[in-house]
CHARMM-style PDB file with segment names, atoms N, HN, CA, C and O in Angstrom:
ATOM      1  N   UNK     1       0.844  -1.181   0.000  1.00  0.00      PROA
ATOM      2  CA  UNK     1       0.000   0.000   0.000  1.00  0.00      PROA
ATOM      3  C   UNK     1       0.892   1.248   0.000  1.00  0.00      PROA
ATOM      4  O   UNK     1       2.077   1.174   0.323  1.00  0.00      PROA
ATOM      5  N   UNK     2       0.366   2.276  -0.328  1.00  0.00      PROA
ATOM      6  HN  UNK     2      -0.597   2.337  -0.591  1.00  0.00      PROA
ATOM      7  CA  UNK     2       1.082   3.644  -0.590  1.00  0.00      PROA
ATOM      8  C   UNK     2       0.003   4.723  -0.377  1.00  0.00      PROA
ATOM      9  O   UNK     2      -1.184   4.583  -0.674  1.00  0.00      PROA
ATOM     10  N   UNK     3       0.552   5.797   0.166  1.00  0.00      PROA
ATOM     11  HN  UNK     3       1.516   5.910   0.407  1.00  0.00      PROA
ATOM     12  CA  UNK     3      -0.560   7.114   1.096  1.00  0.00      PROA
ATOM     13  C   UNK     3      -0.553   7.905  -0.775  1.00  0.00      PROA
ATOM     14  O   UNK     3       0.332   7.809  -1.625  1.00  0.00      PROA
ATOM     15  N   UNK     4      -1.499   8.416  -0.830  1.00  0.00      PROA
ATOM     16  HN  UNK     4      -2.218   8.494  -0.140  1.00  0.00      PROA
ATOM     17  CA  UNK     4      -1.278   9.437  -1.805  1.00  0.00      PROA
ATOM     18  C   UNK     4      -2.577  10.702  -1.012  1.00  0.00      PROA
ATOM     19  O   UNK     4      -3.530  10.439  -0.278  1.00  0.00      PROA
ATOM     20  N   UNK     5      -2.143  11.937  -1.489  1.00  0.00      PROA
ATOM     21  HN  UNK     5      -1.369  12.151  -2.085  1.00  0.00      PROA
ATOM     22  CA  UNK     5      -3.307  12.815  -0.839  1.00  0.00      PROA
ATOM     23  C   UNK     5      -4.416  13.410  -1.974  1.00  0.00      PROA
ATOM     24  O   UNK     5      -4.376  13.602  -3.189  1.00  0.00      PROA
ATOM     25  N   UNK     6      -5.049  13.526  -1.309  1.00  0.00      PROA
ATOM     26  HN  UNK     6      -5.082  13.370  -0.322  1.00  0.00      PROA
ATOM     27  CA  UNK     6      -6.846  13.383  -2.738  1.00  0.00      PROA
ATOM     28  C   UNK     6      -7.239  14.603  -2.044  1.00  0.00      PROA
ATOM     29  O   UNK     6      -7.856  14.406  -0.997  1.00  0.00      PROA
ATOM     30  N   UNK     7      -6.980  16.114  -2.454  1.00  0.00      PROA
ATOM     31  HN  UNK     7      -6.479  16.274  -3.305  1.00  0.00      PROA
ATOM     32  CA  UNK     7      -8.219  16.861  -2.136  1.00  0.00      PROA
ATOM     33  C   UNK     7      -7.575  17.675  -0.622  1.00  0.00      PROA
ATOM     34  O   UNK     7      -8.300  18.322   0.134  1.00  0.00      PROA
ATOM     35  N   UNK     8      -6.182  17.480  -0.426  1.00  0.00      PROA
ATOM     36  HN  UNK     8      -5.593  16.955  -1.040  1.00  0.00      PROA
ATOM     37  CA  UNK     8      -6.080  17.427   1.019  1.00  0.00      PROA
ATOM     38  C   UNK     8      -5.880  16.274   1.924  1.00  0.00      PROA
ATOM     39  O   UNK     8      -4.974  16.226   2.756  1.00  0.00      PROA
ATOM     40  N   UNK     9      -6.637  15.477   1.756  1.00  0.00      PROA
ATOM     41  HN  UNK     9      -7.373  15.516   1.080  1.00  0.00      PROA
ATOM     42  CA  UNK     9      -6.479  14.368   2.308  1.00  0.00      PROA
ATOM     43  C   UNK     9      -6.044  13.097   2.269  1.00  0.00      PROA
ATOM     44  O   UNK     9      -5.880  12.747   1.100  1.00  0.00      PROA
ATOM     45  N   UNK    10      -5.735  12.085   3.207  1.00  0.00      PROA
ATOM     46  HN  UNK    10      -5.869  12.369   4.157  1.00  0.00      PROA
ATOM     47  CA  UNK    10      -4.668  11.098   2.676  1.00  0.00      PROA
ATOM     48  C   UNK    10      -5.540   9.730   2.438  1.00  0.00      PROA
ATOM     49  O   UNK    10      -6.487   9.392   3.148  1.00  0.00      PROA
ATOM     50  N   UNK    11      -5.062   9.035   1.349  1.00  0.00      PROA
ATOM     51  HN  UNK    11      -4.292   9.310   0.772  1.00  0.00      PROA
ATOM     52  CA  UNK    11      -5.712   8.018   1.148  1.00  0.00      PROA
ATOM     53  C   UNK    11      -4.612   6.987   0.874  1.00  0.00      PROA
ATOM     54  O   UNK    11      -3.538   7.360   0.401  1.00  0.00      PROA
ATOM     55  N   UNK    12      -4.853   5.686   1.162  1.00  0.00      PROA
ATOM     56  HN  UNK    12      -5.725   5.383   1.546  1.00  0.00      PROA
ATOM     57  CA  UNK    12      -4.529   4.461   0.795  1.00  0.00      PROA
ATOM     58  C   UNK    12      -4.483   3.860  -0.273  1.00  0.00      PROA
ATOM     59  O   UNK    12      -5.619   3.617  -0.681  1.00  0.00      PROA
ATOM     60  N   UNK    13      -3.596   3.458  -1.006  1.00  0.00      PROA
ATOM     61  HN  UNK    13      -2.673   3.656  -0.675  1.00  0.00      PROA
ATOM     62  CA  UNK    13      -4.073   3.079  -2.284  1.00  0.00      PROA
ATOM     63  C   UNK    13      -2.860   1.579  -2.511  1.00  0.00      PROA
ATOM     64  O   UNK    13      -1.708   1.534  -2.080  1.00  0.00      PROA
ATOM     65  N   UNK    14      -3.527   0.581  -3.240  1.00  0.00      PROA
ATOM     66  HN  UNK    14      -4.463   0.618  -3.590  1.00  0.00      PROA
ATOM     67  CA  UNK    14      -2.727  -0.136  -3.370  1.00  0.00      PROA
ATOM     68  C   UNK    14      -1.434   0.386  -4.554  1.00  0.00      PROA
ATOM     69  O   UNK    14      -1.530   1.245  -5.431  1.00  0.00      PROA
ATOM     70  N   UNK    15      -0.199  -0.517  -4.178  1.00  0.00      PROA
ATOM     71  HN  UNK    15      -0.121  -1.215  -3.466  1.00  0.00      PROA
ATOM     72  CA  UNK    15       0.784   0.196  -5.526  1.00  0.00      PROA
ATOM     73  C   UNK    15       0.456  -0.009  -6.765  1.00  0.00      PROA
ATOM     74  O   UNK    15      -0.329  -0.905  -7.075  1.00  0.00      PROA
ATOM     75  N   UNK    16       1.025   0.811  -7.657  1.00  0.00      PROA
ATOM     76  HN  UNK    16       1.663   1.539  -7.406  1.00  0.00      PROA
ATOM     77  CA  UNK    16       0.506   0.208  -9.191  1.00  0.00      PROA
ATOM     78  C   UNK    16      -0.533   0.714  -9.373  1.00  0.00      PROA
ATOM     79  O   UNK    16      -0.696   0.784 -10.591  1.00  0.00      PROA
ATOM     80  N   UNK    17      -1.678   1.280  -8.649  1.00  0.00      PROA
ATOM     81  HN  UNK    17      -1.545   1.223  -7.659  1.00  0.00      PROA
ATOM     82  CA  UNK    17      -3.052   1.871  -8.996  1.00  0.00      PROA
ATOM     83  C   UNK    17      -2.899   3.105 -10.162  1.00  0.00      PROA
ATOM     84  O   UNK    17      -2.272   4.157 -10.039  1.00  0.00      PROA
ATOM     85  N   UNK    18      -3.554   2.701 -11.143  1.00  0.00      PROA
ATOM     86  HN  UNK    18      -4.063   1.846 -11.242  1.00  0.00      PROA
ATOM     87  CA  UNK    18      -3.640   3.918 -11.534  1.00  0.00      PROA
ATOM     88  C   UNK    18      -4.470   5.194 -11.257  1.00  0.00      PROA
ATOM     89  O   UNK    18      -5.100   5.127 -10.201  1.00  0.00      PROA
ATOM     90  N   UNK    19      -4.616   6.316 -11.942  1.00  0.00      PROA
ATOM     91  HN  UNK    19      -4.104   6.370 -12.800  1.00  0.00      PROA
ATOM     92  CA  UNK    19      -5.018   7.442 -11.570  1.00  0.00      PROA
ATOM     93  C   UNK    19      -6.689   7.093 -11.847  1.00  0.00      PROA
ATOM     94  O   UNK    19      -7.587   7.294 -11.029  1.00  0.00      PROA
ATOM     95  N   UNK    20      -6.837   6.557 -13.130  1.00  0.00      PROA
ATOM     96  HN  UNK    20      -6.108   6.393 -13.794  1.00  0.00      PROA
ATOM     97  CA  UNK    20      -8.556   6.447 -13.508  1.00  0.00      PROA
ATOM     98  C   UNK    20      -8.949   5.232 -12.420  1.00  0.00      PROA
ATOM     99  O   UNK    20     -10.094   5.198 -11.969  1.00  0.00      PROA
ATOM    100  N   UNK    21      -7.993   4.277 -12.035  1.00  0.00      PROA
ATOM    101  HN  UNK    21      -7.063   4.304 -12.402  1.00  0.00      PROA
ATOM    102  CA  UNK    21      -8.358   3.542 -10.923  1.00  0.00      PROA
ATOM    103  C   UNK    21      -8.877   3.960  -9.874  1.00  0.00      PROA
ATOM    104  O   UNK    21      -9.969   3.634  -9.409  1.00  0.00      PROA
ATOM    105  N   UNK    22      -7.861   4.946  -9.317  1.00  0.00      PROA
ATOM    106  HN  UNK    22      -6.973   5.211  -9.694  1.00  0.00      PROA
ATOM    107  CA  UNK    22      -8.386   5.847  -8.351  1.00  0.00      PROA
ATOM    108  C   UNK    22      -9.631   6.530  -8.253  1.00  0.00      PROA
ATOM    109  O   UNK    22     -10.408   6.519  -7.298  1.00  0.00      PROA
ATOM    110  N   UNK    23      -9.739   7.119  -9.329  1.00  0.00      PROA
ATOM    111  HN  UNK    23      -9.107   7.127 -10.105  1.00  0.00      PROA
ATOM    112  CA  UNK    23     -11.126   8.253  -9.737  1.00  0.00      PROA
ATOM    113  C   UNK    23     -12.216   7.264  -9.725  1.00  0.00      PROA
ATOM    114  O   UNK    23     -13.126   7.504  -8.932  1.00  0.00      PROA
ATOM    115  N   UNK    24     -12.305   6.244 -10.415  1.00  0.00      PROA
ATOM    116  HN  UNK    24     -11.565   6.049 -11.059  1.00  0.00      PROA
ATOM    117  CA  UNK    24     -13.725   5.105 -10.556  1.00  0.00      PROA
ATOM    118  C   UNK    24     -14.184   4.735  -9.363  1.00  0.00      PROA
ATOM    119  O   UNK    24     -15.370   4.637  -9.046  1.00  0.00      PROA
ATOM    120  N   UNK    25     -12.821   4.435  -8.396  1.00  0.00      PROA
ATOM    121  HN  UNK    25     -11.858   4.515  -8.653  1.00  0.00      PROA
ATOM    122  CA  UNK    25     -12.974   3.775  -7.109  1.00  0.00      PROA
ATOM    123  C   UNK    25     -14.093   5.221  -6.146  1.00  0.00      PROA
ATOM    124  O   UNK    25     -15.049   5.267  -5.371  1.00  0.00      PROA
ATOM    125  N   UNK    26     -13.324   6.002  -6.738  1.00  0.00      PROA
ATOM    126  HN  UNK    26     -12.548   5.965  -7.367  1.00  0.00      PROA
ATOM    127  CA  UNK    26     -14.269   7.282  -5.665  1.00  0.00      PROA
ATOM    128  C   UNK    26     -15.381   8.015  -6.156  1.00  0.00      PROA
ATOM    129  O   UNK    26     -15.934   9.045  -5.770  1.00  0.00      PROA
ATOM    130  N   UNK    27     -15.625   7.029  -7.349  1.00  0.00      PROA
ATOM    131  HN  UNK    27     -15.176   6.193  -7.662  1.00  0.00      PROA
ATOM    132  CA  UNK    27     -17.223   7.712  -8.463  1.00  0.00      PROA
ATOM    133  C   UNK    27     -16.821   8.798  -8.836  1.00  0.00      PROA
ATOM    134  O   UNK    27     -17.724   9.622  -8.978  1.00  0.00      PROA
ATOM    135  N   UNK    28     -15.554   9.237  -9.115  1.00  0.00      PROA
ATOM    136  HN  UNK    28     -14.820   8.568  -9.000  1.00  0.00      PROA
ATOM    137  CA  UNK    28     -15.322  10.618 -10.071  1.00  0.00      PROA
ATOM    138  C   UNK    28     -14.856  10.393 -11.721  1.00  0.00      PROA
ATOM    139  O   UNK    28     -14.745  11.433 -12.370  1.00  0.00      PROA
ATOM    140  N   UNK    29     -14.647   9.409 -12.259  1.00  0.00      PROA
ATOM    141  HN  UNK    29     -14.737   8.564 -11.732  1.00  0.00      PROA
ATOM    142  CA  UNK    29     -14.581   9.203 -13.610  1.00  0.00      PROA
ATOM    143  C   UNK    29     -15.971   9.615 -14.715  1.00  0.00      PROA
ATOM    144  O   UNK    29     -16.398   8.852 -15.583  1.00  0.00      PROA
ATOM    145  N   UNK    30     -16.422  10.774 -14.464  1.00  0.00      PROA
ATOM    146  HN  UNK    30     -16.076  11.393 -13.759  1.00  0.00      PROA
ATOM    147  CA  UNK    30     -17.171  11.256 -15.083  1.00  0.00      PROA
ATOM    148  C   UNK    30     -16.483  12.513 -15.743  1.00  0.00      PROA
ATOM    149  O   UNK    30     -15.367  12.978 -15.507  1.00  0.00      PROA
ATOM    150  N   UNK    31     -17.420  12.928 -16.612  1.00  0.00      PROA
ATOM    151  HN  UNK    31     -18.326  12.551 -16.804  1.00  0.00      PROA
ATOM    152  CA  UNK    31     -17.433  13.843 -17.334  1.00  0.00      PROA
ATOM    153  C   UNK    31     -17.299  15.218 -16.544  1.00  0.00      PROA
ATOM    154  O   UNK    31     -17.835  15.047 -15.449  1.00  0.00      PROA
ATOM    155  N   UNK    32     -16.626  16.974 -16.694  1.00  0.00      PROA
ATOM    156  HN  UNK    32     -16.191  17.113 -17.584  1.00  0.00      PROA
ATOM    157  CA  UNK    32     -17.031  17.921 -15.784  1.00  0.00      PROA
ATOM    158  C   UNK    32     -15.940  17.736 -14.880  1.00  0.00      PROA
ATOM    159  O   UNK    32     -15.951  18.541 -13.948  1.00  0.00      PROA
ATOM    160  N   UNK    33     -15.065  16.969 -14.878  1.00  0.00      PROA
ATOM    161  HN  UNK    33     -15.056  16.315 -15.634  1.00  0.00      PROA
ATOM    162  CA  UNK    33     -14.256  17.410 -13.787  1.00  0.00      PROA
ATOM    163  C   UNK    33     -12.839  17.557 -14.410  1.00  0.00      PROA
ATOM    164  O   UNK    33     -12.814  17.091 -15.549  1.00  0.00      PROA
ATOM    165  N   UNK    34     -11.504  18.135 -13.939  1.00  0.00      PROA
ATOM    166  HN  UNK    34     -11.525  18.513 -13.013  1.00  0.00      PROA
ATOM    167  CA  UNK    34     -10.600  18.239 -14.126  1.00  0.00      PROA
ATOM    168  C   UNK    34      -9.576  17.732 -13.124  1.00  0.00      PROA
ATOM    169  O   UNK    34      -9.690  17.992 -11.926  1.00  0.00      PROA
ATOM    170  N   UNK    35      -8.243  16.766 -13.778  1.00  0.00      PROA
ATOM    171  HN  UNK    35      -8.151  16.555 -14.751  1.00  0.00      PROA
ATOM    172  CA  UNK    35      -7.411  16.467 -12.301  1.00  0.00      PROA
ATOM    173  C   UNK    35      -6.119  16.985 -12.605  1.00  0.00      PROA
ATOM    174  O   UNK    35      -5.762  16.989 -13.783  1.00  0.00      PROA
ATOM    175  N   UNK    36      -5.260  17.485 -11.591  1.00  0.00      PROA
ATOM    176  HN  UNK    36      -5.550  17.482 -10.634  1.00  0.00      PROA
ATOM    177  CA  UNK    36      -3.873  17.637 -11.323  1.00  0.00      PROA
ATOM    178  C   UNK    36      -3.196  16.497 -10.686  1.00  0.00      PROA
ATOM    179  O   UNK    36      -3.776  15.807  -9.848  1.00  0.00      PROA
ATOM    180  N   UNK    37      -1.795  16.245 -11.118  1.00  0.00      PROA
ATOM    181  HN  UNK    37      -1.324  16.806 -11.799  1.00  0.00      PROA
ATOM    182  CA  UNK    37      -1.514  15.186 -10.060  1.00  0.00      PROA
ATOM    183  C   UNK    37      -0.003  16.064 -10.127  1.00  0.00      PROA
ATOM    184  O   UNK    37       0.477  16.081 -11.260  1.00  0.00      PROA
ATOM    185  N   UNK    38       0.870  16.853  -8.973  1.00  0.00      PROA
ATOM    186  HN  UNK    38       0.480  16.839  -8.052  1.00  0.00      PROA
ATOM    187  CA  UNK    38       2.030  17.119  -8.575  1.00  0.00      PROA
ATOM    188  C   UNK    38       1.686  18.030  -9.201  1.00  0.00      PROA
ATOM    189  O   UNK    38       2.150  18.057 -10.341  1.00  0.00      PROA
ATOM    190  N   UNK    39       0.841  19.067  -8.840  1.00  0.00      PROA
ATOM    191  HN  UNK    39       0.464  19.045  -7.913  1.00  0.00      PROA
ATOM    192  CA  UNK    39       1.118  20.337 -10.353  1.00  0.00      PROA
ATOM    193  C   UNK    39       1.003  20.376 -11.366  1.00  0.00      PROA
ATOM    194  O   UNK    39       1.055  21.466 -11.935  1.00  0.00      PROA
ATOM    195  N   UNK    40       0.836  19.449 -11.917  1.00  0.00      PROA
ATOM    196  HN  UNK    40       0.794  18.564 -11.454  1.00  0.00      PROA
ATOM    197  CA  UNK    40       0.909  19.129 -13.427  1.00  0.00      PROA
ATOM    198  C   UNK    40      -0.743  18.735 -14.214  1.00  0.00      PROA
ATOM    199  O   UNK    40      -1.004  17.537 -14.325  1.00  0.00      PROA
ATOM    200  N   UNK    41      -1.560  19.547 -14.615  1.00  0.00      PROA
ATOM    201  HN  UNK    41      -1.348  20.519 -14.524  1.00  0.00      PROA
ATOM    202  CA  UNK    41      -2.649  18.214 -15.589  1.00  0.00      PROA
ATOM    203  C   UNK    41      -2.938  17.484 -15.989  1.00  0.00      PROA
ATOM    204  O   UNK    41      -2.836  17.768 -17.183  1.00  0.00      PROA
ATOM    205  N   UNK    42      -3.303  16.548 -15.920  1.00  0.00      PROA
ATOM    206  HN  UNK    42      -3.386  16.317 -14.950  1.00  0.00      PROA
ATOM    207  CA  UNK    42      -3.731  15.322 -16.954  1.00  0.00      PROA
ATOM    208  C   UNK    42      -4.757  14.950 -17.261  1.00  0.00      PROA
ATOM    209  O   UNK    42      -5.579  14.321 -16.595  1.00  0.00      PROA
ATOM    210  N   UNK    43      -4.814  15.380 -18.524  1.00  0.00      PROA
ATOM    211  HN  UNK    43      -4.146  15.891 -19.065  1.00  0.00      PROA
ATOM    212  CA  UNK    43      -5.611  15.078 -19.445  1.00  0.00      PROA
ATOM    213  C   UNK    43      -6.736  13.580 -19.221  1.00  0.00      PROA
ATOM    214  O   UNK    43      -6.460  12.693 -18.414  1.00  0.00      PROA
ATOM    215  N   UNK    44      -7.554  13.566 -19.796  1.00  0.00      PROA
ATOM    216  HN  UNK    44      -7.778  14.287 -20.451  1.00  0.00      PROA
ATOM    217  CA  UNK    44      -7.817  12.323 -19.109  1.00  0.00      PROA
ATOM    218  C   UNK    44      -7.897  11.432 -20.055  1.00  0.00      PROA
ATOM    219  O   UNK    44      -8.146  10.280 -19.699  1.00  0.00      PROA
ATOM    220  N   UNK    45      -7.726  11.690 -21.372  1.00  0.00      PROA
ATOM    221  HN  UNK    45      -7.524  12.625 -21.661  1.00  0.00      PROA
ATOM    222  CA  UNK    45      -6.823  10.380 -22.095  1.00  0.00      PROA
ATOM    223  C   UNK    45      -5.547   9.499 -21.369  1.00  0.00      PROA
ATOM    224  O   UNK    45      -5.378   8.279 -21.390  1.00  0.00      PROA
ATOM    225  N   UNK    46      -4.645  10.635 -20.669  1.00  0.00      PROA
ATOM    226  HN  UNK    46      -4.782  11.625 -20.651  1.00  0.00      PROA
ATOM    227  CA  UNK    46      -3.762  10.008 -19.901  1.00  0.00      PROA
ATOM    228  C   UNK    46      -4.199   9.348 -18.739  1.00  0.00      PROA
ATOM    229  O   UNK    46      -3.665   8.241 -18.667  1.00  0.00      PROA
ATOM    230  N   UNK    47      -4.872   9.558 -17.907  1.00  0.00      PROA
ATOM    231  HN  UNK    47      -5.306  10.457 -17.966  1.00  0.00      PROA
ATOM    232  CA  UNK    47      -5.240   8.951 -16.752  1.00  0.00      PROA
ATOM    233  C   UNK    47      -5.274   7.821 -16.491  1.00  0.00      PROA
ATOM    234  O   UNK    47      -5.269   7.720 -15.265  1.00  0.00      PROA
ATOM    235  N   UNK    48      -5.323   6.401 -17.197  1.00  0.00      PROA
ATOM    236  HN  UNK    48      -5.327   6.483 -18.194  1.00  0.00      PROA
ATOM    237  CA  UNK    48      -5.164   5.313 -17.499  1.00  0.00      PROA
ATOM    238  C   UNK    48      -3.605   5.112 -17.124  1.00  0.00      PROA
ATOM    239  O   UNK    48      -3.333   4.332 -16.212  1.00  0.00      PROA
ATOM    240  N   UNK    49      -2.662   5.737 -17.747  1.00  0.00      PROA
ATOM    241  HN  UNK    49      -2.883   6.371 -18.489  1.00  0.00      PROA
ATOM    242  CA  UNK    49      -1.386   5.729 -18.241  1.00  0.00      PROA
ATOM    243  C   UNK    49      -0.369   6.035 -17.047  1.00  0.00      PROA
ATOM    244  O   UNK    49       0.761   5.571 -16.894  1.00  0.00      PROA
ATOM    245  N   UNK    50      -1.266   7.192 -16.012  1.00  0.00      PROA
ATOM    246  HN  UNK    50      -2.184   7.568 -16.136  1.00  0.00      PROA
ATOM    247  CA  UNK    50      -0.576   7.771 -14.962  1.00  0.00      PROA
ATOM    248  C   UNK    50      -0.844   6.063 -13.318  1.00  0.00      PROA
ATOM    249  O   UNK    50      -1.695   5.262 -12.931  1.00  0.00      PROA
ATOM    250  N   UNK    51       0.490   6.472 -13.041  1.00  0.00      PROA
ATOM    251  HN  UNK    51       1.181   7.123 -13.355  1.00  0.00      PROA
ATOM    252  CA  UNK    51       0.371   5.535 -11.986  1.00  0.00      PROA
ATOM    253  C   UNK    51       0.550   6.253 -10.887  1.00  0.00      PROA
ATOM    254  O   UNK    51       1.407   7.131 -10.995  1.00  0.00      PROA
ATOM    255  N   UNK    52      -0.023   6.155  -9.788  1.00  0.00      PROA
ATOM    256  HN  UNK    52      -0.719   5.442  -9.700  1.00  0.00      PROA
ATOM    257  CA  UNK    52       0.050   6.974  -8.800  1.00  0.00      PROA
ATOM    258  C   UNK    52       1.572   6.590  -7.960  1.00  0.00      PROA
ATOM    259  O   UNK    52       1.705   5.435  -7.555  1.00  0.00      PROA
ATOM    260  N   UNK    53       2.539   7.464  -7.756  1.00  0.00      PROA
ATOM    261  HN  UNK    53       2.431   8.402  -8.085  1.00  0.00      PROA
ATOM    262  CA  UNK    53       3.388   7.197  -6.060  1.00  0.00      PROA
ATOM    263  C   UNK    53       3.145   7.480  -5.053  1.00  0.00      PROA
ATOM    264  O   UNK    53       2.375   8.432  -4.921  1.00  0.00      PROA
ATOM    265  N   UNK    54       3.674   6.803  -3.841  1.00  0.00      PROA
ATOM    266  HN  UNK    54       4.300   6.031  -3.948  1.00  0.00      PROA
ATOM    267  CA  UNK    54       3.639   7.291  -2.656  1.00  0.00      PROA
ATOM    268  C   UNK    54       4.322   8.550  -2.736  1.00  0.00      PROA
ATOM    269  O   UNK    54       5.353   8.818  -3.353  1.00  0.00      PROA
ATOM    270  N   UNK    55       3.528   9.354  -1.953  1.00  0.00      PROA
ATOM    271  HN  UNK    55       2.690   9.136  -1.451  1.00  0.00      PROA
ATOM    272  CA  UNK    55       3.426  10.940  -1.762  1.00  0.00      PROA
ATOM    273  C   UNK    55       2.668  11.593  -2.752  1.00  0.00      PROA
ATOM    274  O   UNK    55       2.832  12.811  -2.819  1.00  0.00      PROA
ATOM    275  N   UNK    56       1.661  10.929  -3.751  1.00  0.00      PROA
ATOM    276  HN  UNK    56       1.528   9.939  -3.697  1.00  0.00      PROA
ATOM    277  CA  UNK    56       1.380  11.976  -5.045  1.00  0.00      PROA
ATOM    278  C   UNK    56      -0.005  12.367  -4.733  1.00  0.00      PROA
ATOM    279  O   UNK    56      -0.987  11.657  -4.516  1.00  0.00      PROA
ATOM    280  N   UNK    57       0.152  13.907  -4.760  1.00  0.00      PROA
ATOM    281  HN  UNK    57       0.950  14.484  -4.936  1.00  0.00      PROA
ATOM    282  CA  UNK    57      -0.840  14.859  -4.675  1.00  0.00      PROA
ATOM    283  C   UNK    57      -1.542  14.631  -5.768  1.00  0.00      PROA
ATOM    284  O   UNK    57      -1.144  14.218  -6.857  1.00  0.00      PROA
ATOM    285  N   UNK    58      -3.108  15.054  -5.268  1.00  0.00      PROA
ATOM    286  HN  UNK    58      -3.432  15.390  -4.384  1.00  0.00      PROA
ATOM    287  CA  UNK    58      -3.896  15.098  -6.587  1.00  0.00      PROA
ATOM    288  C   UNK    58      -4.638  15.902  -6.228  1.00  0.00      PROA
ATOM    289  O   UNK    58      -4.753  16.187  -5.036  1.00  0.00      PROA
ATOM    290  N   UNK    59      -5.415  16.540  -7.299  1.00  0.00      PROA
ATOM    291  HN  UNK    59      -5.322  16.308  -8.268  1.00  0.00      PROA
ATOM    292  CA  UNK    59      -6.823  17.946  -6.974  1.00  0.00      PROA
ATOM    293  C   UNK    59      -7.558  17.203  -8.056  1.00  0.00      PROA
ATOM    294  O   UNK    59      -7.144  16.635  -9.066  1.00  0.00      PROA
ATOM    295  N   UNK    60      -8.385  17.317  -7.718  1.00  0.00      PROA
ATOM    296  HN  UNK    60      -8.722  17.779  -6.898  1.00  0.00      PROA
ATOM    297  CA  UNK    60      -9.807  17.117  -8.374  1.00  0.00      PROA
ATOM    298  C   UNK    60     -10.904  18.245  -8.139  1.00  0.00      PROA
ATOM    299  O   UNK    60     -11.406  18.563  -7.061  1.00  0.00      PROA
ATOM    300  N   UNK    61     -11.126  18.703  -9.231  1.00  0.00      PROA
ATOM    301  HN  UNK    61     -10.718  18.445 -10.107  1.00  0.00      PROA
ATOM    302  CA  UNK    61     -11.988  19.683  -9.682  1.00  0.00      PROA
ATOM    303  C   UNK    61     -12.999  19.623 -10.446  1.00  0.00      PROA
ATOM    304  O   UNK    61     -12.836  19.298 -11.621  1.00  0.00      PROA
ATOM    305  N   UNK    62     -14.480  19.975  -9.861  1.00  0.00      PROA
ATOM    306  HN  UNK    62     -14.612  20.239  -8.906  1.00  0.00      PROA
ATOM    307  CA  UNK    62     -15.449  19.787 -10.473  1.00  0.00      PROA
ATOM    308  C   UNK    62     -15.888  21.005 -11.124  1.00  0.00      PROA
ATOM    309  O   UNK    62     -15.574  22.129 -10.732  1.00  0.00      PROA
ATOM    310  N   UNK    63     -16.893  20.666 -12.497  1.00  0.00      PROA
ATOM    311  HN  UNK    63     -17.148  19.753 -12.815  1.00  0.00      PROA
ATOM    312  CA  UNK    63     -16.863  22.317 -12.979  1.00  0.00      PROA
ATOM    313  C   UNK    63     -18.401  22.408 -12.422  1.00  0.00      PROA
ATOM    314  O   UNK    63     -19.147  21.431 -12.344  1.00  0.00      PROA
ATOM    315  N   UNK    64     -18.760  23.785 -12.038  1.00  0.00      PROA
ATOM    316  HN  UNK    64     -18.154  24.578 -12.102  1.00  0.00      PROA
ATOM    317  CA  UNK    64     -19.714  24.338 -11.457  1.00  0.00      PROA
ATOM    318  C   UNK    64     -20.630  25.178 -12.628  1.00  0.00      PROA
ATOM    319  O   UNK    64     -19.928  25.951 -13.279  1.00  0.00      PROA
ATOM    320  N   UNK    65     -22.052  25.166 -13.008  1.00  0.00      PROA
ATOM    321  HN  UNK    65     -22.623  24.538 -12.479  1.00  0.00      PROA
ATOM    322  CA  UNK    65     -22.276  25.530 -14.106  1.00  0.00      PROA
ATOM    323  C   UNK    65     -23.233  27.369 -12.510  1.00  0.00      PROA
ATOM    324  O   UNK    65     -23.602  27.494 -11.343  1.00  0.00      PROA
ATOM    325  N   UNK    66     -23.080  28.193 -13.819  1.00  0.00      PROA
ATOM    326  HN  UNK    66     -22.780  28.091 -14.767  1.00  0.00      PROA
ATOM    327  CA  UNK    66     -23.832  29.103 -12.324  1.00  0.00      PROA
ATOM    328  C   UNK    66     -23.339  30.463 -13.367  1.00  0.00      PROA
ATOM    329  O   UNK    66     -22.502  30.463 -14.269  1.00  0.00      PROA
ATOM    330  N   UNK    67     -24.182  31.550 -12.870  1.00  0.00      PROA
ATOM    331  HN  UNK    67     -24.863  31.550 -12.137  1.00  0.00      PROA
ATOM    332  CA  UNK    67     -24.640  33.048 -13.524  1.00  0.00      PROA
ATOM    333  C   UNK    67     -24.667  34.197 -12.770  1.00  0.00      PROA
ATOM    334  OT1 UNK    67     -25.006  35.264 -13.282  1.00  0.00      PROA
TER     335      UNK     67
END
């Protein structure tokens, strides 16, 4: 297992998980959202591709529709 932080907070994740692994596991692989992992974007063609490490930050961002 390996800590990665989601949002602020720390989560568990087995090694090798990927990033869309991650997101499905927490019902965010939808449409409307945007992720960072270390600063960086990824696209979410990549997300599959990205493997998470111990210590890797992520933001997840939902888009807000509003006037």
């Amino acid at each position: 297992m390996i800590s990665v932080q989601v949002n602020a907070e720390q989560r568990r994740v087995e090694e090798g998980t990927s990033l869309a692994a991650l997101l499905h596991e927490m019902g965010k692989d939808h449409s409307g959202i945007a992720v960072a992992m270390d600063g960086s974007v990824v696209t979410r063609s990549e997300w599959q591709n990205v493997t998470l490490r111990d210590g890797s930050r992520i933001e997840i961002m939902t888009a807000v529709q509003g006037g």
